[in-house]
C-alpha positions, 0 to 999 in steps of 0.5 A: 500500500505504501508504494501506492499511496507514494506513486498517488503522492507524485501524481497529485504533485504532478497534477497540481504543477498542471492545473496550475500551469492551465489556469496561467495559460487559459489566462494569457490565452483569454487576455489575449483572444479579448483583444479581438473577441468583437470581431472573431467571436468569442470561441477562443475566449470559451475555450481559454474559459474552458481551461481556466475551469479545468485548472481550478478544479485540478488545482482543488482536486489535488488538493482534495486528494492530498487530504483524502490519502494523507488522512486516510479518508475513504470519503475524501478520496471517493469524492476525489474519484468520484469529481474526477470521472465528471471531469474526464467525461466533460473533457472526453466531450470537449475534445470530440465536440472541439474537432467535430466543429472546426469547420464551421467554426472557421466558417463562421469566423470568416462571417464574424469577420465580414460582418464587423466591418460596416460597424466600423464605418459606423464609428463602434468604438469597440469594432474600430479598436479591435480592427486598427490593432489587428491590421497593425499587428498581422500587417494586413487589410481588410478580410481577403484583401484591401477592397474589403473595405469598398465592397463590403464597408462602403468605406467613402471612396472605397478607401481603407482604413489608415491601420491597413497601412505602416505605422498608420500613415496612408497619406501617400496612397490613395488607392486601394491598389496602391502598395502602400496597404498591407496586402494579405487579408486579415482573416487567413491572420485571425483563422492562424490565431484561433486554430493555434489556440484551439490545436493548443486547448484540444491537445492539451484536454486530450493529454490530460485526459490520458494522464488523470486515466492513471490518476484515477486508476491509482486512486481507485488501487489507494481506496481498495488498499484503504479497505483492506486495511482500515476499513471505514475511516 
């Protein structure tokens, strides 16, 4: 039982340093999808959520476990074990249902995206915000290209923004051919951002699912040594 309860012991250490590295990263990963949230849609900022609340509960669970095997508390672990089996259920859900909807997630982004810019001709405050800093920070222009911005914004004489250009200077360019405007599009920039992110939180869920598979087993061998030896504690 006491090889058991040590291998429980280094898995709930582990699992601790883990959930405390989620919640730092879902957090930097939510700061940084709330920078576009009103333009891309907020499933970046749901999954950084996501992660959040997985961190915290590992973070609890560890805890929880500690107790439960360091005193001996058949209760304590069977809650442990208990709480865990929902997580791993939840997690098993997120994972399938995340890849089961990228493709109409980056759909739909594409449709966000398209869909913000008349409410920047219309002087949103948030919209503006979030389209200036993201054409700067991605160099680009518009949705697909530059013209975006004419067709689709009716920008007065179809001209764009003056972020869609260097250090948002466009006082030399006065077409929207002009090479004075970043020309890629800022949706292949948004679509790399949040599949980044969601490559990262899908793997992340799956690996942990495998891992808190080996946490349960251990904990479910520590309760029947438990037994075994002390009975109800």
């Amino acid at each position: 039982m006491r090889l058991n309860k040590t291998l429980f012991f280094v898995f709930l250490v582990l699992y601790f340093i883990a959930g405390l590295s989620l919640l730092i990263t879902g957090s930097v990963a939510h700061r940084h999808a709330s920078q576009f949230a009103e333009i891309t849609g907020h499933s970046i900022m749901s999954g950084a959520g996501f992660i959040i609340a997985l961190g915290v509960i590992i973070i609890i669970l560890s805890a929880l476990g500690f107790i439960g095997a360091y005193k001996n508390r058949l209760g304590l672990l069977q809650i442990f074990i208990g709480t865990l089996l929902i997580v791993l259920l939840l997690q098993f859900i997120a994972v399938i249902v995340g890849f089961t909807l990228r493709g109409k997630a980056d759909s739909q982004l594409h449709e966000k995206l398209r869909n913000s810019l008349p409410a920047y001709v219309g002087g949103n405050s948030d919209i503006v915000t979030e389209w200036d800093r993201l054409q700067q920070k991605w160099s680009c222009c518009g949705v697909d290209s530059a013209d975006d911005w004419r067709t689709f914004a009716k920008r007065p004489q179809g001209v764009p923004p003056n972020s869609c250009c260097l250090n948002n200077d466009c006082r030399s360019s006065t077409t929207t051919n002009s090479t004075m405007y970043f020309t890629p599009g800022c949706y292949q920039s948004a679509r790399t951002l949040f599949f980044r992110y969601s490559k990262a939180l899908g793997g992340v869920s799956l690996f942990f699912f495998f891992v808190e598979i080996f946490g349960l087993i251990l904990a479910i061998v520590l309760l029947r040594d438990l037994k075994n030896n002390y009975g109800s504690v």
